[in-house]
C-alpha positions in Angstrom: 0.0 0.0 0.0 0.9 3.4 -0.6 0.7 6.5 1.8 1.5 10.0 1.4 2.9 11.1 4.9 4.8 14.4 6.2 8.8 14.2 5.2 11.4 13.2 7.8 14.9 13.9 8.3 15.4 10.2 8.6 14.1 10.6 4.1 16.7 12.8 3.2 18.7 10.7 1.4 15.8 8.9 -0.6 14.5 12.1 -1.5 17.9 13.2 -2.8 17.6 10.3 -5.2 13.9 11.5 -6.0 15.6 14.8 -6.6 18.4 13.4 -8.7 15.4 12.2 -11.0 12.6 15.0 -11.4 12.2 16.9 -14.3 14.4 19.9 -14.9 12.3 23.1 -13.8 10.8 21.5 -10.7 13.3 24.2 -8.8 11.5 23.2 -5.2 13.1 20.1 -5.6 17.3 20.2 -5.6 19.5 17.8 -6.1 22.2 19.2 -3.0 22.1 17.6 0.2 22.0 21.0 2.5 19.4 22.7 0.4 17.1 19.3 1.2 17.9 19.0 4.7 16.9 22.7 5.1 14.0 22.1 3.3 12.5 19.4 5.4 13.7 20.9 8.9 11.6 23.8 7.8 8.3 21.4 6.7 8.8 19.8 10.2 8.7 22.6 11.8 5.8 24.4 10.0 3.7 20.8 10.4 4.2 21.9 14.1 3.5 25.3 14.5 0.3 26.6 15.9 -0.9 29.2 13.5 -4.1 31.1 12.7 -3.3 32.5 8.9 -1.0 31.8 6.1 2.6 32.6 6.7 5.7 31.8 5.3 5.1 27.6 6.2 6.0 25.3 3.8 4.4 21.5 4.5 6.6 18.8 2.0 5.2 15.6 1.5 6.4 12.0 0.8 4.5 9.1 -1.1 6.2 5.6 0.4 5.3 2.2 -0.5 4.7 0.9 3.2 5.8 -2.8 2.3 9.1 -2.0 0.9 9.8 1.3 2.8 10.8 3.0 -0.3 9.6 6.5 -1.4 8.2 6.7 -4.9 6.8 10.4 -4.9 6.7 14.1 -3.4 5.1 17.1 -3.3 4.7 20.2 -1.4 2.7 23.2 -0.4 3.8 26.6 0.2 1.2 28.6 2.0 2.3 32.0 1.2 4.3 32.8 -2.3 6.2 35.5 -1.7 6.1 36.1 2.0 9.4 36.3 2.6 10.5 37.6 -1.2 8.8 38.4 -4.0 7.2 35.7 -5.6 8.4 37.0 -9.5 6.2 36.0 -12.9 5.7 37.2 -16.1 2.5 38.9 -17.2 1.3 38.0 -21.0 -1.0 41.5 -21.5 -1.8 43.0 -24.7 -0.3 46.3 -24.8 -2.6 48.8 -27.1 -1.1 51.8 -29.2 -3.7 54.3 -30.9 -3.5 56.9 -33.4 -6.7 59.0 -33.7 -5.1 60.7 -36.5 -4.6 57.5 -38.6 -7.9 55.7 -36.7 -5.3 53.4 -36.2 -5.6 51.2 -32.5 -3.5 48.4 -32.1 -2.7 45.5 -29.7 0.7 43.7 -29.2 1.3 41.1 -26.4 4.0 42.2 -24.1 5.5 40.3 -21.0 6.1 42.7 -17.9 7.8 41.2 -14.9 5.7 41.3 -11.3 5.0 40.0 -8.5 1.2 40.0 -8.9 0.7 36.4 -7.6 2.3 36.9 -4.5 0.2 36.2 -1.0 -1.4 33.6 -2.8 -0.6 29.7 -1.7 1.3 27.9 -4.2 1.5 23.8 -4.7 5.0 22.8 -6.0 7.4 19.6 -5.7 5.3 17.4 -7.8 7.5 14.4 -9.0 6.8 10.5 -8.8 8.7 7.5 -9.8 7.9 6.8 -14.2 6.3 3.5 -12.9 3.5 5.6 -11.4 2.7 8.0 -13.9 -0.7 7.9 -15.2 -2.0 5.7 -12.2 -4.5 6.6 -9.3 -1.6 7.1 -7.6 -0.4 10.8 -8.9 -3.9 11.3 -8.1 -3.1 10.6 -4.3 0.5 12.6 -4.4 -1.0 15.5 -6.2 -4.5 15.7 -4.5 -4.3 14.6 -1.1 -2.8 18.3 -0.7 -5.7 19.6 -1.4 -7.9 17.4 1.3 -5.0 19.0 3.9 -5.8 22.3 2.8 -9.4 21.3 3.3 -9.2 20.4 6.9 -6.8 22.9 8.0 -7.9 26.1 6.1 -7.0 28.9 8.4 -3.3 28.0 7.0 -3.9 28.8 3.5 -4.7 31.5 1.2 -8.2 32.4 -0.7 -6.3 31.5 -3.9 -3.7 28.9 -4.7 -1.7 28.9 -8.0 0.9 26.0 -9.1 3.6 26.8 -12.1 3.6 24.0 -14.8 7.1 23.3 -16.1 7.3 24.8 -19.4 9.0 23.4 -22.9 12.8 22.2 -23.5 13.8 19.8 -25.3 16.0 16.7 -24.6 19.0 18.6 -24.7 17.9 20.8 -21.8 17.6 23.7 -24.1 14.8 26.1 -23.5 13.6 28.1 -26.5 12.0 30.5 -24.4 15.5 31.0 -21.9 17.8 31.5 -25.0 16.0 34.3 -26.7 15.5 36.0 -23.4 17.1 35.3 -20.4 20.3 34.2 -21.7 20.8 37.2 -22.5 21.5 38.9 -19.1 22.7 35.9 -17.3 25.1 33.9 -19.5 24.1 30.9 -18.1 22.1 27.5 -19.9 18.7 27.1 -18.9 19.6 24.0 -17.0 22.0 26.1 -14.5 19.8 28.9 -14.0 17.2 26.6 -13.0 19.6 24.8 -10.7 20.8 28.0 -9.1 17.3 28.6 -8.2 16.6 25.5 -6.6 19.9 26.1 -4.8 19.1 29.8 -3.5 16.1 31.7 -4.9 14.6 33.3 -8.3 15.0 36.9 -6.6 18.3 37.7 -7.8 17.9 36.2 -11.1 14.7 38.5 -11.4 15.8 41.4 -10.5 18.4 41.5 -13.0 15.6 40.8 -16.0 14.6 43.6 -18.0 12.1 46.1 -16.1 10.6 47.0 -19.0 7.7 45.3 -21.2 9.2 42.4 -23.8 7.0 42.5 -26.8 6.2 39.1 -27.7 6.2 39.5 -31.8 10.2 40.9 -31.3 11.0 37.2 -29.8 12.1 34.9 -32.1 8.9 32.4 -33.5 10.5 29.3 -31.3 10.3 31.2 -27.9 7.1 32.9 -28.9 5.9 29.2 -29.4 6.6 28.0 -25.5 4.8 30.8 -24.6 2.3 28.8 -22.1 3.8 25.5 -23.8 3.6 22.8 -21.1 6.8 20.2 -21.4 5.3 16.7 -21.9 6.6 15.2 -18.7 4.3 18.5 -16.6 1.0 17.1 -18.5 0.2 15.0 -15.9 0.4 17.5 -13.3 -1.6 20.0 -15.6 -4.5 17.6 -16.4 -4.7 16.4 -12.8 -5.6 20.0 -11.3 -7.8 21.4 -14.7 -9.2 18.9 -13.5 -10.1 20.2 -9.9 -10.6 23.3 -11.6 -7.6 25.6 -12.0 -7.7 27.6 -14.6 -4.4 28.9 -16.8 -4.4 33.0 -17.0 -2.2 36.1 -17.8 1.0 34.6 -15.8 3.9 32.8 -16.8 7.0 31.4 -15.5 10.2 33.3 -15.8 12.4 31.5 -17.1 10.7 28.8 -19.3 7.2 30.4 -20.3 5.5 27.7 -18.6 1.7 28.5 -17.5 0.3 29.3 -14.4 -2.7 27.8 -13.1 -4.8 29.7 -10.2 -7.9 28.4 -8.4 -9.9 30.0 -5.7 -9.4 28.1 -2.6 -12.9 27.2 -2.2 -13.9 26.2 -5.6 -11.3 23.6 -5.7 -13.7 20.6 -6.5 -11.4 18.3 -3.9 -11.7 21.1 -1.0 -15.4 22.0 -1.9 -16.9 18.3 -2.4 -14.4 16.3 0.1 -16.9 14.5 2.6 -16.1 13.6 6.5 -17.3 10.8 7.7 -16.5 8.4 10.9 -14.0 5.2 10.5 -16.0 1.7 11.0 -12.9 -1.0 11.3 -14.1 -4.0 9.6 -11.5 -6.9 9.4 -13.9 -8.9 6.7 -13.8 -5.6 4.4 -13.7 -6.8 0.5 -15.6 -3.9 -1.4 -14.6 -5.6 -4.4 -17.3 -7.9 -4.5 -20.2 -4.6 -4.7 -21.4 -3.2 -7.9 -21.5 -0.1 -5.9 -17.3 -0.4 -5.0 -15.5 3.1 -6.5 -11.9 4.5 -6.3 -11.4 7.0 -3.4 -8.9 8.9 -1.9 -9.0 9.4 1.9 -7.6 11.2 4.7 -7.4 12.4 8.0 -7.7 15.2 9.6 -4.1 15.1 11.1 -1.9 17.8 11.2 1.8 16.7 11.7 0.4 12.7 11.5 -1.4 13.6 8.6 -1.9 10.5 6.1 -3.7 9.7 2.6 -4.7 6.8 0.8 -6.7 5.3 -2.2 -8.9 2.6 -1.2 -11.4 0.7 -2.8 -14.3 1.2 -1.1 -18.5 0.8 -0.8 -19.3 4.2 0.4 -22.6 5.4 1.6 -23.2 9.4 2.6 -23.9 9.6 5.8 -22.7 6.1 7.1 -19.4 5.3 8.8 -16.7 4.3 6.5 -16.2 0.6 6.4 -11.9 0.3 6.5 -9.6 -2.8 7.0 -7.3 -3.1 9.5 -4.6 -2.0 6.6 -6.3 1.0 5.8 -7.0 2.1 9.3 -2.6 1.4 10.0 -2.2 3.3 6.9 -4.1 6.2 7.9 -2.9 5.9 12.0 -6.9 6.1 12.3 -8.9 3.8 14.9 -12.8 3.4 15.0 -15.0 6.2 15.2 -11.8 8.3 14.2 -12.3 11.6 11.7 -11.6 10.9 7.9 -11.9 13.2 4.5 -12.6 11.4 1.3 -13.7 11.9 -2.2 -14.1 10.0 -5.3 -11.1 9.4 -7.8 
């Protein structure tokens, strides 16, 4: 069985390997042994703070396999982008010239650098083993952050946004990062991706151009990865259009990736989760039941929070028929609190 659990110190050096894999552009995710230690000493510690609003806390998950004690997944939630530093995008905007002389009026896209999206809570870290992809399982690494952010919504924002990895090809080469950013940095796409992972994209940012980039200037390749998702970021795309984020005006910085944004209570696995009561049942076997669907379930933990899929025979209203591996798996007992929803 799988579970998706709060990281541990005692994961650092599985989730370097985890880190060693992930597509390039997942930036929350380096592959530097400090940089991960840092970053789960600060999820442990946010997991056990008492707070009552979204600050700087950052809560980093782990999908194991519970049989062989290996972890095939991660992915994380920031609560507030851009509390401690500005959180930096690119806005896509038409930009209109007029002439009333001519009775000419005329709109170009241009990209202006910001900080429009910060305050908002942002989901990152998304990465699970190739064997995994395209299974119920992304389903649990990617959504089960949303059932915590449905049980524990004082610690979030009224929005939440998540950058998709944008287009490069094999090579590493970013179209987008060669016909713009290149140009003030000197450095491949690959390394200024790397050094943000490693540090932050502040000081990269602030030495982009301050003024608007007018998208027909770029060369037809860059203008093309303009909100180009890279195959291996589909997944994570279809996942959450699925919950109902919605792509808009933003950008990523360095690779033109899109941004998608979602208020916090429209999300379809915060707004239709259900609570219900656990009813430990040794002789559980929903698989016989014509009525037997896919769900994913929770509980309402904070620091012991745990996820699941299970195969189940659900009834609004009724306690939740578990087996005795479910309820292990979850740390729940009977009559315990749990959050599910349908895959």
């Amino acid at each position: 069985m799988l579970v998706l659990r709060p990281v541990e110190l005692t994961d650092l050096p599985q989730l370097q390997q985890l880190a060693r894999d992930s597509l390039v552009g997942v930036t929350s995710l380096p592959d530097d042994t400090e940089r991960l230690r840092e970053k789960i000493l600060a999820s442990c510690a946010s997991f056990e703070k008492d707070v009552q609003g979204h600050g700087p806390e950052n809560y980093f998950f782990v999908l194991e396999n519970l049989t062989t004690r290996h972890l095939v997944g991660c992915s994380e939630i920031l609560a507030t982008a851009g509390f401690n530093e500005p959180f930096y995008s690119l806005r896509n905007r038409h930009f209109t010239s007029a002439s009333r002389e001519l009775n000419i009026e005329h709109g170009v896209p241009a990209l202006s650098l910001c900080h429009d999206l910060s305050g908002h809570t942002l989901l990152r870290g998304f990465h699970i083993d190739a064997t995994l992809e395209r299974t119920r399982f992304s389903e649990l690494l990617s959504r089960a952050r949303l059932l915590f952010i449905a049980a524990h919504t004082a610690r979030f924002a009224e929005a939440v946004i998540t950058e998709i990895v944008g287009y490069s090809d094999e090579q590493g080469q970013s179209p987008f990062w060669d016909a713009l950013g290149k140009h003030f940095f000197d450095l491949p796409y690959v390394e200024a991706e790397r050094l943000c992972g490693l540090q932050s994209r502040t000081f990269l940012a602030e030495l982009m151009p301050q003024y608007p980039i007018y998208v027909p200037m770029l060369p037809p390749a860059a203008q093309a990865c303009i909100g180009r998702i890279h195959p291996d970021g589909q997944e994570a795309f279809d996942i959450l259009e699925r919950e109902g984020f919605e792509t808009n005006s933003y950008i990523d910085l360095f690779d033109a990736g899109p941004t998608l944004y979602a208020r916090t209570s429209n999300i379809r696995s915060i707004a239709q989760s259900q609570t219900g009561t656990v009813h430990p049942d040794s002789a559980t076997d929903a698989r016989g039941s014509s009525l037997v669907s896919n769900y994913l379930v929770s509980n309402d933990s904070l620091k012991d929070y745990r996820a699941i899929v299970a195969e189940l025979d659900y009834h609004a209203g009724q306690p939740v028929a578990l087996s005795a591996e479910m309820c292990a798996a979850l740390n729940v007992t009977d009559a315990s609190a749990i959050r599910l929803i349908a895959l």
